[in-house]
N, C-alpha and C positions, 0 to 999 in steps of 0.2 A: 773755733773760739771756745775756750772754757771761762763760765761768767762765775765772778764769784760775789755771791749775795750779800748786802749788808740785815741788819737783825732787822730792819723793818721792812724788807724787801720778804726775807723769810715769814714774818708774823700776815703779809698781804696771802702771800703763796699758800697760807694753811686754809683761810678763807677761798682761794681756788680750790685747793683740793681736796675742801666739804662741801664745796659745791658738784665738781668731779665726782667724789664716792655718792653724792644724793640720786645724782640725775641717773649711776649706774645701778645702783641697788632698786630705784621707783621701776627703771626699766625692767630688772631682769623680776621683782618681784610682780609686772604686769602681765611678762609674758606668758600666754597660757597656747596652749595646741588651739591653732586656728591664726595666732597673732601675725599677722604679717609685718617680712623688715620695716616696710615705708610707713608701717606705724611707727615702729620702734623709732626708724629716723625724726619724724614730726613729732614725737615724745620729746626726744632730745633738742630737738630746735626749738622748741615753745619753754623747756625751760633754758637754754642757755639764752634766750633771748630776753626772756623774761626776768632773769636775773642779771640781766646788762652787762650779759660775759658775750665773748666771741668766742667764735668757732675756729679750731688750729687748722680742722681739714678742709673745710669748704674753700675754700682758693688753691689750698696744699698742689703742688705739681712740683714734686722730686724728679729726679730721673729714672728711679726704677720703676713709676705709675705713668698710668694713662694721662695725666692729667687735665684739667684740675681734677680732683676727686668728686667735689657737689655734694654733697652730702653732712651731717654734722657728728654721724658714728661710724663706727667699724661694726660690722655685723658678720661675725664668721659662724657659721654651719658644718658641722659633721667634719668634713675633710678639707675646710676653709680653718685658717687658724690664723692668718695677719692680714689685715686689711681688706676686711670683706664688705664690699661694695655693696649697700643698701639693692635689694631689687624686689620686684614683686613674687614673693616669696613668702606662704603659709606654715608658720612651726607647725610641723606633726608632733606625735607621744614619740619621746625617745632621742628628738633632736639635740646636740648637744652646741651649746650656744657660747659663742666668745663676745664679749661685745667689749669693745677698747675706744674709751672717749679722751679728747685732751683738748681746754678750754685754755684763754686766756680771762682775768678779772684783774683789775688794778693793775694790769701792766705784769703780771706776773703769771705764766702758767703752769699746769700741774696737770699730769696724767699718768692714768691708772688704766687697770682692764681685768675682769673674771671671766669664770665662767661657770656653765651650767647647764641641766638635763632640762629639757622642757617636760612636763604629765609624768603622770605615775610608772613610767616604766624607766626604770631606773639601771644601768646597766653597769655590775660592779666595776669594769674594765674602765667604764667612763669615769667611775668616781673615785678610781682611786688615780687614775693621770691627775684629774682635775686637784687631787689631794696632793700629788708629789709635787705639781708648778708651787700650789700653797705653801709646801715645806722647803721645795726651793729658796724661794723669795724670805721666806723667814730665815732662812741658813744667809743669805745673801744680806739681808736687815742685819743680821745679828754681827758678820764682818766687816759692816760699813762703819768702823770708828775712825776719829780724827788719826790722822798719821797711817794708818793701814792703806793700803793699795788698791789700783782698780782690780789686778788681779787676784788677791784674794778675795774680791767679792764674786770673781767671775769661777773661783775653784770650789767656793763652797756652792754656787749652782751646781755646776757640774759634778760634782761629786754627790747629790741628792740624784740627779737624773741618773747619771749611768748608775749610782748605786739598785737605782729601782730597775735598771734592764733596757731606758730606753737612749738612744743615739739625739747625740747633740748638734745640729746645725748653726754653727757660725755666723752665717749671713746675715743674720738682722739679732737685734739684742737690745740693751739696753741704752742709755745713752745720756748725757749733762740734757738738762733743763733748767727757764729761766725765765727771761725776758721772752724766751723763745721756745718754740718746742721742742725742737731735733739741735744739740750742742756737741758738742766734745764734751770729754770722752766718751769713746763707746767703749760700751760694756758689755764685752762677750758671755756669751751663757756658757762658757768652761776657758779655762786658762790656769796659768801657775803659778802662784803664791808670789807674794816678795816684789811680783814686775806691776808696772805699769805706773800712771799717775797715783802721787801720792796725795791722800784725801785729807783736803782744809775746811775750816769750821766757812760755811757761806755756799758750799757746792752744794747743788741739788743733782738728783740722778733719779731715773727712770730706771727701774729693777725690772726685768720684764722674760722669766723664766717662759716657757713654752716650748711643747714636744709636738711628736706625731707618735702615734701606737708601735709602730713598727718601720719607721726609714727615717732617714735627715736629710732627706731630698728634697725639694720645693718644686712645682710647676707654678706656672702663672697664667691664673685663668683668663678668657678669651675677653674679659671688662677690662681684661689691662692695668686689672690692681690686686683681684683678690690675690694668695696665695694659698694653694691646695697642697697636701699630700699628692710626692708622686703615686704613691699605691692607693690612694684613694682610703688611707685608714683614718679613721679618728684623731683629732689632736685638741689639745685647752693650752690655755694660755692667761697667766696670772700677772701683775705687776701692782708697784704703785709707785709714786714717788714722795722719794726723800730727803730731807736735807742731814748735813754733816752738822752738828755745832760742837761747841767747844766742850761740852758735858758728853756728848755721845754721836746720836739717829736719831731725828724726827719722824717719824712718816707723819707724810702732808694730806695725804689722798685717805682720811678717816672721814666718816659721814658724822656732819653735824649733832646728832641726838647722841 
């Protein structure tokens, strides 16, 4: 199904996804070497409850997960990069962290995802992946105008990623949001110009660039959700979402201040 928002359905969604960028930013600015996931998770549950949003994962049970998931975030580590199942798990110096939340509020939801080095040791190879998903999704923002296509949003990802050297995996991407979280269309992280759904003022979409250092492999770890590198290399993963209007791109997923 592809829903297409009216302007007050969009103006509820912005308030989702200031609520989305708050809970991710408090998180990832909490995170210090020692923090464990199932803090990070009870972070996120106390505010998403607290601000009388629900949670899109905690029931979530697609067919490519274990499910249900249980949990209210995604917590990817080092060679985790999609849906990394909250566990008892202490960040070390150096760990490089995806964290991906998606709420509903008012009936409308909104999700986003960063990422990020835990402590001082900083590892150039990390930060500049985590820069190119960034420059991705802005190449991807900047092609999302009314009338333009899903594939040119999916060619200016892909053309940041292989520009910087790394392999694009198809299998998961980006995708419509709404009333709901996972919609039509999906939006691959590379494709060719000109094809796909043609983009109307009321569409929202989930932009959701993401690599691995060196393969476009996926394994699936033994939780039956996360998603690892087959080589066990490093991977980030950036997104938010956005809507189409008749002037241009929204993005929804800004933090309130």
């Amino acid at each position: 199904m592809i829903e297409i928002l009216d302007r007050a359905d969009v103006e509820r969604a912005r308030r989702t996804g200031a609520l989305v960028a708050d809970i991710l930013r408090t998180a990832r600015d909490r995170a210090t070497v020692g923090t464990n996931l199932l803090d990070i998770d009870r972070w996120a549950k106390e505010m998403i409850l607290g601000a009388g949003a629900t949670s899109c994962y905690v029931d979530y049970a697609p067919s490519f997960g274990r499910g249900p998931f249980g949990h209210y975030i995604c917590t990817s580590v080092n060679d985790a990069v999609l849906h990394g199942l909250p566990h008892d798990y202490e960040l070390a110096d150096g760990d490089l962290v995806s964290l991906d939340l998606a709420v509903v509020l008012d009936g409308v939801a909104a999700d986003s995802a960063l990422s990020f080095v835990v402590g001082p040791t900083q590892d150039p190879a990390d930060l500049a992946m985590i820069e190119t998903t960034e420059r991705a999704l802005a190449a991807a923002i900047s092609a999302a105008a009314p009338g333009a296509r899903i594939g040119d949003i999916s060619h200016a990802i892909g053309t940041v990623l292989k520009d910087a050297g790394y392999e694009v995996n198809l299998e998961f991407g980006g995708h419509g949001i709404g009333s709901t979280m996972h919609q039509d269309p999906h939006v691959a992280n590379d494709g060719r110009p000109g094809r796909g759904y043609q983009l109307r003022p009321g569409l929202m979409l989930a932009i959701e660039p993401w690599v691995m250092a060196d393969t476009a492999r996926l394994v699936t770890d033994e939780d039956g959700w996360t998603l690892r590198s087959a080589t066990g290399a490093r991977t980030a993963h950036s997104e938010h979402t956005v809507a189409i209007t008749e002037d241009g791109v929204q993005v929804i997923t800004l933090p309130s201040a």
